[in-house]
N, C-alpha and C positions, 0 to 999 in steps of 0.2 A: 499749443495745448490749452493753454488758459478760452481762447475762444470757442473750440470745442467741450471743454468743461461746464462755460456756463450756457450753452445750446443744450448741451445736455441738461442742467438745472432747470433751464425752461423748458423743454420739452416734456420732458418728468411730469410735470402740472396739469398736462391735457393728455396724457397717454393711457392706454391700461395695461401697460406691461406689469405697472404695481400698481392694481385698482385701489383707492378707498372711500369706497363707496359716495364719491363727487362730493364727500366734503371736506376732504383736505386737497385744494387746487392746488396748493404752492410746492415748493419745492417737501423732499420726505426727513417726517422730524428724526430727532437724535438725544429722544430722552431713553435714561436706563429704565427696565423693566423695573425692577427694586431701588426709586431713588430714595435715598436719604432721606430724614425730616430735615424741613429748612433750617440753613443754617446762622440764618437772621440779617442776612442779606438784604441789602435794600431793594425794593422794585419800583420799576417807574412805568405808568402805565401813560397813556397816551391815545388823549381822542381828537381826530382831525375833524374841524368842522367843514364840510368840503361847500363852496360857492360863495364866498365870502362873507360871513357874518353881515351883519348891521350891528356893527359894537357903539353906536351913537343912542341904538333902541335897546340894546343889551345892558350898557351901563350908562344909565339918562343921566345926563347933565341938569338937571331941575333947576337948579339953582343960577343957569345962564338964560338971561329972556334971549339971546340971540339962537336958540336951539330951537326955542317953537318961531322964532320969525321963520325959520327955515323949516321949519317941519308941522309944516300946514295942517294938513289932514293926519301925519300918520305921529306925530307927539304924543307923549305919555304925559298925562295932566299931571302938576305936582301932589295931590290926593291918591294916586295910583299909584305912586313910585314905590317900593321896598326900602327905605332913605337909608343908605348908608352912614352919611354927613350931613352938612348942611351944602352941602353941593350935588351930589350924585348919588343916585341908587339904583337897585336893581329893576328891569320889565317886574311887574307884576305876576307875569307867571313863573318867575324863578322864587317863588317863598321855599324851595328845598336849601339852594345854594346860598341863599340868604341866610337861612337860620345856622347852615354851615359857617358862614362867615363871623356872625353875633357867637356863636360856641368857639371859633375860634380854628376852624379847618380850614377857611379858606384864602390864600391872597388871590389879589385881584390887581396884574400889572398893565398900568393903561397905556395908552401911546406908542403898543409895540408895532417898530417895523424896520425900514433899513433906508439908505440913502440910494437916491433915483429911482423910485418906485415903478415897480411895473403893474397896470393895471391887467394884465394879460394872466387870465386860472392858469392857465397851463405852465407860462413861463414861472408867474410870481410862485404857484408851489412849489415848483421847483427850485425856486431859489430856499424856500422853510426848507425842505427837501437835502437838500445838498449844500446849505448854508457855503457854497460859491457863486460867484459868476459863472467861471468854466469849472469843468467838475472830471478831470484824468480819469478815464473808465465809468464814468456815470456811475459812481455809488453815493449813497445815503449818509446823513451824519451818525443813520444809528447803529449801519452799515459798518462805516469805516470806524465804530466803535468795536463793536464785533469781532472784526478782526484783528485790532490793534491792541487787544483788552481780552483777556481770558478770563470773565465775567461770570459765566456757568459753563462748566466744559460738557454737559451731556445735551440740556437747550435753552441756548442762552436768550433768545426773544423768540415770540409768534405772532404773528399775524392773524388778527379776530374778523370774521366775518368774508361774507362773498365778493365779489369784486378784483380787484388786480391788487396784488400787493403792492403797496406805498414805495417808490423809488426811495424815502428816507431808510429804507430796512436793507435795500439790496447793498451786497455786500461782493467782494472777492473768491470769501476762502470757507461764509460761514453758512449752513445750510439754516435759514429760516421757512419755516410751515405757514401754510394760509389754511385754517379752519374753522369750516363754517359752522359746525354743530359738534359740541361734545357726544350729544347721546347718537348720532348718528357714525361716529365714527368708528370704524373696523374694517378690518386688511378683508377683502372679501377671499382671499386667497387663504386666507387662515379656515375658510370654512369648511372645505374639504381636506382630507389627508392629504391627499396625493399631491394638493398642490402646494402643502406645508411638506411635504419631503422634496419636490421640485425645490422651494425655495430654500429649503436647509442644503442643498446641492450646491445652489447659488452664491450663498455665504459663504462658503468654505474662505481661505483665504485665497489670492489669485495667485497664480503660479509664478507671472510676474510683475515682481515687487516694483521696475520702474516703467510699467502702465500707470499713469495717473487713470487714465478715462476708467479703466478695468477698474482701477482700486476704490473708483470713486463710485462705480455699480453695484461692488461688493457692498462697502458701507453704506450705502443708500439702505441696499437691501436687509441689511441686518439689520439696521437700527428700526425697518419699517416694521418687522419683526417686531422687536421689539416696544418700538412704540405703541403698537396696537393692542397688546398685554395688556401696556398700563394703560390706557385711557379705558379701556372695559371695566378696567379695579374702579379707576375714577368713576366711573359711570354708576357701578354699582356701590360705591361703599361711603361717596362723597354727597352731601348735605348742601341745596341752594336757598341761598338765603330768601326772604321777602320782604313786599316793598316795592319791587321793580316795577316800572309801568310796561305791559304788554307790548313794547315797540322794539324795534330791530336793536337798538342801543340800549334798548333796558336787559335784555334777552344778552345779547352779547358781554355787557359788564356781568351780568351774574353769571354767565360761564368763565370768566374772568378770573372772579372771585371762588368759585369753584377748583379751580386749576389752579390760585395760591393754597387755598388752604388743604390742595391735596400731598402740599411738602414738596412738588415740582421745585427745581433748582430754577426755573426763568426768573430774567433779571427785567425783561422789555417784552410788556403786550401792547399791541397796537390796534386801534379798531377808529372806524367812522362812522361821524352823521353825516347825511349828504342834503342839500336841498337848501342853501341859504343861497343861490344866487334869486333874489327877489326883486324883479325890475318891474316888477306892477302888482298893485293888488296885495302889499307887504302884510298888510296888520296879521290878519286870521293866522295865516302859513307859518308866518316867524315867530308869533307867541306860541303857537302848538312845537315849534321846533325848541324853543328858549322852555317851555316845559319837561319836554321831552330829557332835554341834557340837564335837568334842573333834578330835576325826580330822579332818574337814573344814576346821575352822579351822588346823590344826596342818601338813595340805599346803596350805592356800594359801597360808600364810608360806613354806614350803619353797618351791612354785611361783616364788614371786613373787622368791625370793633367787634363783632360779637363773635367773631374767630379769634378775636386776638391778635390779628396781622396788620392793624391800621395803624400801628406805628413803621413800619418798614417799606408801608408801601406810600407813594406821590403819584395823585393824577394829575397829568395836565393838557388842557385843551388850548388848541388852536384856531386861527382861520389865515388862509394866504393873504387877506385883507381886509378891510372895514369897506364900509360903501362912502357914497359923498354926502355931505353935508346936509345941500339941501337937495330936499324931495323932486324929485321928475312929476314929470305931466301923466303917468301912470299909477298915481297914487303908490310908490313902490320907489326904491334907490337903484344908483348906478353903482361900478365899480371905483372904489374907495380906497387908500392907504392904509391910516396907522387903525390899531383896535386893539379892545383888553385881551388878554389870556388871563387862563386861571391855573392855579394849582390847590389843587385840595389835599387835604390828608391832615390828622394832628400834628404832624411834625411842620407845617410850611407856617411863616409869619403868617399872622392873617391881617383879612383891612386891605383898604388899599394903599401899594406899594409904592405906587408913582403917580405923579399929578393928569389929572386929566388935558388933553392936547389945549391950546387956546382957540376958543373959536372966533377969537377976534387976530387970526393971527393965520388965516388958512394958503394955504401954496394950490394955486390953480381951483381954489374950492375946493382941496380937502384937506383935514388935518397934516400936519406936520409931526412927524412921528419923534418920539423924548428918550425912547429905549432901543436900541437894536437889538432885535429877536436875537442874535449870537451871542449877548449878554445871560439873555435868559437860559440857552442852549450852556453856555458856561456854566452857569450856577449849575443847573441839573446835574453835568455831566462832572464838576470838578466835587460837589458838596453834597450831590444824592448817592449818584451811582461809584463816588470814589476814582474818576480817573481822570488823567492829565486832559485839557482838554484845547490846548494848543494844537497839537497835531492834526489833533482832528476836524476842527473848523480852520485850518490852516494859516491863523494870526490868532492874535493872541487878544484876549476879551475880558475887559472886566469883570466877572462872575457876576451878575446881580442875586443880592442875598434873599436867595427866597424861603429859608428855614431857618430857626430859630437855633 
């Protein structure tokens, strides 16, 4: 039954037996019509940066002359830097996240990665992904939080923007949404009568209670009902902040932000930039991307204080990897190991949290990584979101402190 359940989850996503209107691909939400005002829950929101960073050009080393022997053409002069220390500071296009950090929203943990690195997008995110080796049923770490963890019972994560949902989300037991637009979304089935008394037909309850597959249609259905109420109210009664830059990530964090402050119970948004793997030709592409998460991140803190809600909420950004050290013969890097993350919000320590890698100290030409991303997974999961977070990463992990 279980593998005909989640055939049916993914099927659901490209069907139109319950249209909405191609912008919710993923599986169908299970928020109530009338939710609650929040209940001051924490949220963790979560942007992947997908092709792997250059966390060498994201957070310069200035301060080591072995960083420009290695980075010919594409270094950041120490006059450009955003200087955090007298070591390291930010690309110059990041003055958003910067001034984040000087106010005191941002940390910034260096060196993160994990033992025997794999230089491989596909494998290494799946390893952030599913924080295993092998991984029983291919679920997610945010997945197997979902359903180990009764977090929000009406919806407890979604999935922001177009694309396939993040293997870190998939889950067992827990229906998570992919949407791509707030204002675009509605049940197109709601628009006619007839096909709202069809589906009122639908929900009734199923006649038998041990169909899983039947009960799992029922509730799909009614909750799609449902859901598609409230996001119309959202749509019309809710307030998007400004500040955003015009970009897929800026567009997507302010619907985001939107969607806390409309008193939704979610505890987990998930969204991405995509476009860092840069093997030639790095400068122009990566400063407009390192703006891009810099700006966006930078008003949805603002957003979110002018709501009220930037104490309860935690961003935090990833990449499966950093690049190498030193620059390739395409003015541009290869694929990398260790690199920073970040967590924004008032409540995260700010500064940087851990020492930057040695680069007189590198394994095969690249960093040597000082944090394992499961530490950082810990911390979130034991000291943001409140829960045990052994089970879940399946050993047992230092927490690293990343809130005050």
């Amino acid at each position: 039954m279980g593998t005909r359940r989640q055939f049916l989850k993914t099927s659901l996503a490209g069907s139109a037996v319950i249209s909405l209107s191609g912008a919710v691909p993923g599986v169908l939400l299970s928020a109530s019509r009338d939710a609650a005002p929040d209940s001051g829950e924490k949220i963790l929101v979560v942007v992947q940066l997908s092709g792997g960073n250059d966390g060498l050009n994201t957070i310069v080393p200035f301060g080591d002359s072995r960083y420009y022997e290695n980075r010919f053409t594409l270094a950041i002069g120490q006059n450009q830097v955003l200087k955090i220390d007298d070591h390291v500071g930010f690309h110059p296009a990041m003055d958003g996240m910067n001034q984040l950090l000087q106010d005191g929203k941002l940390g910034v943990v260096q060196g993160v990665g994990y033992p025997e690195p794999n230089r491989s997008h596909f494998e290494s995110m799946d390893l952030w992904h599913t924080a295993h080796r092998i991984v029983e049923g291919r679920y997610g770490w945010l997945g197997r939080t979902l359903d180990a963890n009764n977090i929000a019972p009406d919806l407890p994560a979604v999935h922001f923007g177009p694309g396939l949902q993040p293997l870190a989300l998939r889950n067992e037991n827990t229906p998570v949404p992919s949407i791509r637009s707030i204002d675009n979304f509605r049940l197109n089935l709601l628009r006619d009568g007839r096909n709202r008394e069809l589906l009122n037909q639908i929900v009734q309850p199923p006649r038998d209670n041990t169909n899983e597959l039947l009960g799992f249609i029922h509730d799909s259905a009614n909750v799609a009902i449902r859901t598609s109420e409230r996001m119309e109210n959202i749509n019309s009664n809710s307030q998007a902040g400004s500040g955003y830059p015009p970009t897929g990530l800026g567009r997507n964090l302010q619907a985001i932000a939107r969607l806390i402050g409309s008193g939704l119970s979610t505890r987990i948004y998930y969204t991405t930039l995509d476009g860092f793997d840069t093997h030639s030709n790095q400068a122009a592409g990566h400063q407009g991307l390192l703006s891009d998460l810099s700006r966006s991140v930078s008003a949805f803190v603002a957003d979110l204080e002018e709501q009220g809600n930037a104490d309860r909420v935690a961003l935090f950004s990833f990449s499966e990897f950093g690049r190498r050290v030193r620059e390739n013969a395409s003015a541009g890097t290869d694929h990398g190991t260790a690199g920073p993350v970040f967590v924004a919000g008032p409540s995260v320590k700010a500064g940087p949290l851990s020492e930057h890698p040695d680069l007189g100290d590198l394994q095969d030409g690249d960093m040597k990584f000082g944090v394992d991303y499961r530490r950082v997974y810990a911390g979130l999961l034991k000291n943001w979101l409140g829960v045990d977070p052994d089970p879940i990463l399946g050993a047992s992990y230092q927490p690293f402190e990343l809130f005050d």
